[in-house]
C-alpha positions, 0 to 999 in steps of 0.5 A, a space after each residue: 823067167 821074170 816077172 812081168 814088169 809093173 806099169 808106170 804113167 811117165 817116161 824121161 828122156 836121155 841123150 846119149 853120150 858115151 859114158 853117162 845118160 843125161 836125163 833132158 826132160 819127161 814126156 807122156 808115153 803115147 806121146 812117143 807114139 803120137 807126137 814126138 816119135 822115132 825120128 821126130 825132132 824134141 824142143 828142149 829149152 834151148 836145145 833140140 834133140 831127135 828121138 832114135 830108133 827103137 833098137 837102141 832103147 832099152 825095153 827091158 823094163 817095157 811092159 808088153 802089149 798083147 794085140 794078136 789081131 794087129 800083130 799078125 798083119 803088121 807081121 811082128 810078134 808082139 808090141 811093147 810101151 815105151 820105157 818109163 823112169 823109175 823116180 830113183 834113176 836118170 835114165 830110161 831106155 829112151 835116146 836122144 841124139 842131138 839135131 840140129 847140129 848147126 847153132 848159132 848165137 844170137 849176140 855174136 851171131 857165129 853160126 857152126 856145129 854145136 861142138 866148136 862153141 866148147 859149151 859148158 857140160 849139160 848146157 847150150 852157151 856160147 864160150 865166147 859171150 856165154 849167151 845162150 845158143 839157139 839151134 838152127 831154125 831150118 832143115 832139109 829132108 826128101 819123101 825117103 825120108 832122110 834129113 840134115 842140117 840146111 846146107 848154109 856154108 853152099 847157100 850163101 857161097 853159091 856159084 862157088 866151087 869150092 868144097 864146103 868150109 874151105 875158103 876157111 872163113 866163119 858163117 854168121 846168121 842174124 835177122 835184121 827184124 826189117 820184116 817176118 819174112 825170111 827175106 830178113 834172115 841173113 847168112 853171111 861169111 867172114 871170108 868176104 862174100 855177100 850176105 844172103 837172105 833165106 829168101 827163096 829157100 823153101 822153094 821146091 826146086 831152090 836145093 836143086 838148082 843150087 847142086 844140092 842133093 839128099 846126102 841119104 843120111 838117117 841121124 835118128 838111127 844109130 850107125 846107119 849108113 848113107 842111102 843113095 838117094 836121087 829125091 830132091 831135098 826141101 828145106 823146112 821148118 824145124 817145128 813144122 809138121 812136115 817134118 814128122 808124119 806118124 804112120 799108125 795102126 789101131 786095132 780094137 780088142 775083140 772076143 776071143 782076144 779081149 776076155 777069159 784066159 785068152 785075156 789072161 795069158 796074153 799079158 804073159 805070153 811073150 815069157 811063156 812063147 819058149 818055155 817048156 809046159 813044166 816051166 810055165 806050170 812052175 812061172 803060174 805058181 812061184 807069181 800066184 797068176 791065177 790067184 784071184 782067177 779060182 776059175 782057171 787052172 795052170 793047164 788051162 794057162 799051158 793050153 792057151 799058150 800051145 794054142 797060141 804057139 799054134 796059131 803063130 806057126 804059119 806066120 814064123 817071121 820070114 828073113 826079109 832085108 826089110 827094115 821094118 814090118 810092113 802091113 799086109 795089103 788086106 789090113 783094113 778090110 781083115 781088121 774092122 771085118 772082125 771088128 763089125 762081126 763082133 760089135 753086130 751081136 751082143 757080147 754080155 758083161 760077165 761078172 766072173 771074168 775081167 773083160 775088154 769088150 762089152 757090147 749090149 743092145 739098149 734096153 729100149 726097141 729102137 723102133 722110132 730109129 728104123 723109120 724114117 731114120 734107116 737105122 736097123 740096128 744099135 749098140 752100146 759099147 759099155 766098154 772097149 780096149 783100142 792099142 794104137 801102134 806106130 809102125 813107121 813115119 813119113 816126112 815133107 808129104 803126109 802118108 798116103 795108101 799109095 805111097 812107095 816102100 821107099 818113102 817109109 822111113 824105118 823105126 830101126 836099122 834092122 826088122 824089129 820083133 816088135 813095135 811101141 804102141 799104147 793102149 786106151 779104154 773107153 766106151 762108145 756107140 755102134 749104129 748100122 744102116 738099114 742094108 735094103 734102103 741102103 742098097 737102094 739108094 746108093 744105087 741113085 744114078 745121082 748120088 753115084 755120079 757124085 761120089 765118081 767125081 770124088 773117086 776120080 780125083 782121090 785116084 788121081 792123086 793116089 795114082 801121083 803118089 804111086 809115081 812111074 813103079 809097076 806099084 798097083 794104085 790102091 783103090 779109092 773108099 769113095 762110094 755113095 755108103 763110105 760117103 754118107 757113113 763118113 758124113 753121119 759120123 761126123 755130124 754125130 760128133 758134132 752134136 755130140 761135142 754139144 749135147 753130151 759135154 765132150 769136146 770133139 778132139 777126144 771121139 773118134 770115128 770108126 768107119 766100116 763101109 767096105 763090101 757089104 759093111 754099113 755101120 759107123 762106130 763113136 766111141 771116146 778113148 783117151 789117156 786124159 781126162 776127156 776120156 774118163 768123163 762118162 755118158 757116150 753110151 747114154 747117147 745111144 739110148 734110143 730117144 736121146 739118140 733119135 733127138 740128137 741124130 735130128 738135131 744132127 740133121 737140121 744143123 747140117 741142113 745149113 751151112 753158113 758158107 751155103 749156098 757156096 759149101 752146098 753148090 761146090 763142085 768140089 771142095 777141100 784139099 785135093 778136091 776130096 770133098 763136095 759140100 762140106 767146110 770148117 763151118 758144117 763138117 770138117 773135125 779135129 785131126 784127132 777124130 777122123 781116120 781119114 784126115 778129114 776127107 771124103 765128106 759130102 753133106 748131100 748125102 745125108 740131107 740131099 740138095 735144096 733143089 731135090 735133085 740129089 737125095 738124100 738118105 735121111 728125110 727130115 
């Protein structure tokens, strides 16, 4: 057994040739999570890459991340982050693969594989011209997932029957600038066909009228083997974000998990999970793991790892041909039910012990918050753990809770033990609403007329994704609480963003409305700066908090769009929303966990004509 590895702030980013790994650049760890992950696509200068899957990283020197809560439902045994460079070696863990693999060049204007321009080793150059070569700007991908260079030699011989490439003559691309349309992107052939413009490509039936179908190819895994597929392909961007939809999972660290030698032995487990007592005992003392921890012994580190052997006894992997882990159906609910039952009681700082979770109550009563605000209880999370984990990614439609197994593209070729996600500390606010006046008011045969229509058209959608299978459709959130609780966070963001000097990309929301659930936590967790600058859980002192959540109020009692944003039938993407808008409630991508959905302003501060009312009176 060896010593947990050290952490390291940066990772680098190889290809992967045969022989020797090049090393194309550096991003950030979460960024691999987040941004450029398994099956995204990377601008390196004038180069593009694809992120591979993670059984061809090399993770051993990946630190582990402990998060049994979220590693239960995601049905693996434990999660790891990234690899990151040592600044002696080129290499790290991390591969690359080349995609797009159609280039062209911009003074020649030939357009083929990158390996037929012969360019030199590490650089992208035309061998003819020595200009530099520019990657394709466009690709195809269906909702299964799958990807691939945009068929160019079928779009511009189209009606020919020929298989592609054979009429043997040479593809050339060029934009004659007459407009910033794709009508001026110009596809022609020197075997005398027509030059044909892109025009019409992006159409959703373009590749099929043409005969072009999903080849099922998954470049990003390494010796994967075409799928059937029958989902018609789309053509898009190669810099859209329509390529790449991350599907990600967060947990909170909670008591027992996040403090004493459950915390402890949790960065260790996954060296103790086979190991005998003996040889544990021996690891705890050759490392002097309990060196600045006099509190605890090494049979207190050998029960916690049988009590853990034990827990994990019932969930023993099952031997599915899944090709990744999957959440259980109750994910949500068994997650943040845990979550809310610890941030509703106090958790004390404890000097004798290093903790993840700190939650007190302020030091002043909270009287002037329970009328005629509603609030009945307040907390201050002085300090949090969040582990993000990506788990799959979608492409051409964003993920949804009604999607098809078929649509989840897999991080790897066979079912991982484990998955890269990241961790985050920061602080934050937990409020909960007064459960009687709740109870009452969402009981309105107004306000529940209001979030019916909402609900229907969210199911209708969920119902559209769900498509012809004997799939249940998922439930919709949308019910007066999830409504108003969604709202109140929003507009505490707001405000917050204002008063408190952070910027509204860097909170977030956590919202827990489910069964009989009424409390919105706030809270700021970020690896940058933004994270680090202090002052959330001053926001949840009692005076500064009725100042801000009236505040609140009286800027979402106007809209600039009003009346038009308050009279709305409907409003927002797919309908999801009622009275709200980019100039009263919409946030950053990065602060709602509902991609800014199911919002309605009148829940807080009802309609100007009274007939809906509102939670709060102002």
């Amino acid at each position: 057994m060896g010593p947990v590895p050290p952490r390291t702030r940066r990772r680098g980013l190889p290809s992967t040739p045969a022989r020797t790994a090049r090393k194309l650049g550096e991003i950030r760890r979460a960024q691999l999570i987040t941004t450029y992950g398994v099956g995204a696509m990377i601008a390196v200068e004038n180069e593009s890459f694809l992120v591979r899957g993670i059984d061809s990283w090399d993770i051993s020197d990946a630190p582990p991340i402990s998060e049994p809560r979220l590693a239960r439902q995601l049905g693996v045994s434990t999660f790891r982050m990234p690899p990151a460079p040592e600044p002696e070696r080129a290499r790290d863990g991390v591969r690359a693969v080349r995609f797009p693999e159609m280039y062209s060049c911009p003074q020649c204007h030939q357009l083929q594989y990158f390996r037929k321009f012969n360019s030199p080793a590490g650089r992208a150059e035309c061998s003819t011209c020595q200009d530099r070569l520019v990657p394709s700007r466009f690709v195809i991908a269906c909702e299964r997932g799958h990807l691939e260079d945009f068929p160019y030699w079928k779009w511009v011989h189209r009606g020919n029957r020929t298989e592609a490439g054979s009429c043997g003559g040479q593809l050339t691309f060029r934009a004659d600038g007459s407009t910033a349309s794709l009508r001026s992107v110009l596809i022609g052939c020197s075997c005398g066909v027509q030059e044909v413009s892109l025009e019409g490509s992006f159409r959703r039936q373009a590749l099929r009228e043409l005969g072009i179908g999903c080849g099922g190819r998954r470049p990003w895994l390494k010796d994967a083997p075409a799928e059937s597929c029958q989902e018609p392909p789309r053509t898009l961007q190669r810099g859209s974000s329509s390529v790449w939809f991350p599907v990600m999972y967060s947990a909170l660290s909670i008591p027992p998990w996040s403090q004493g030698i459950t915390k402890l032995v949790a960065p260790y487990y996954e060296v103790f999970r086979n190991e005998s007592s003996a040889d544990i005992a021996t690891y705890v003392r050759m490392h002097k793991i309990l060196r600045h921890h006099p509190n605890y012994t090494t049979d207190d580190v050998v029960a916690e790892v049988e009590r853990r052997r034990r827990a994990e006894a019932p969930m023993v992997e099952s031997t599915s041909d899944a090709t990744s882990p999957e959440p259980t159906r109750n994910y949500r609910l068994e997650i943040y039910e845990g979550e809310y039952r610890s941030l509703s009681k106090p958790h004390l700082e404890d000097a004798e012990q290093e903790q993840d979770f700190v939650c007190e109550p302020p030091t002043d009563p909270i009287d002037a918050l329970r009328s005629p605000w509603g609030l009945t209880q307040v907390m201050l999370v002085k300090r949090l753990r969040e582990v993000r984990v990506l788990q799959s990614f979608r492409r051409v439609e964003e993920p949804s809770a009604a999607d098809s197994p078929l649509r989840e593209a897999a991080i790897s070729l066979a079912k991982p033990s484990w998955l890269p996600a990241f961790e985050v500390s920061g602080e934050g606010v937990f409020v909960r609403l007064d459960p009687e006046r709740l109870g009452a008011w969402e009981q309105e045969r107004e306000q529940l007329a209001r979030a019916e229509l909402i609900r229907t058209h969210h199911e209708k959608l969920l119902s559209a994704r769900t498509g012809d299978s004997d799939r249940p459709v998922p439930p919709s959130p949308a019910t007066p609480r999830f409504l108003l609780l969604h709202a109140l966070a929003h507009i505490l963001i707001n405000e917050w963003s204002l008063d408190g000097g952070y910027p509204a990309a860097s909170l977030r929301e956590r919202i827990y409305g489910e069964k009989d659930m009424a409390g919105v936590l706030i809270y700021t967790a970020t690896s940058d700066s933004a994270g680090s600058l202090g002052g959330v859980v001053a926001q949840g002192e009692p005076d500064r908090l009725e100042a801000s959540l009236r505040s609140a109020l009286h800027r979402a009692s106007w809209c600039s769009n009003d009346p038009l944003c308050m009279e709305a039938g409907s409003s927002g993407a797919d309908s999801l929303n009622m009275a709200a808008c980019h100039a009263c409630l919409l946030l950053p991508e990065t602060s709602c966990e509902n991609n800014n959905i199911l919002l309605d302003r009148a829940t807080l501060i009802g309609t100007p004509d009274g007939r809906i009312p509102g939670f709060f009176t102002l």
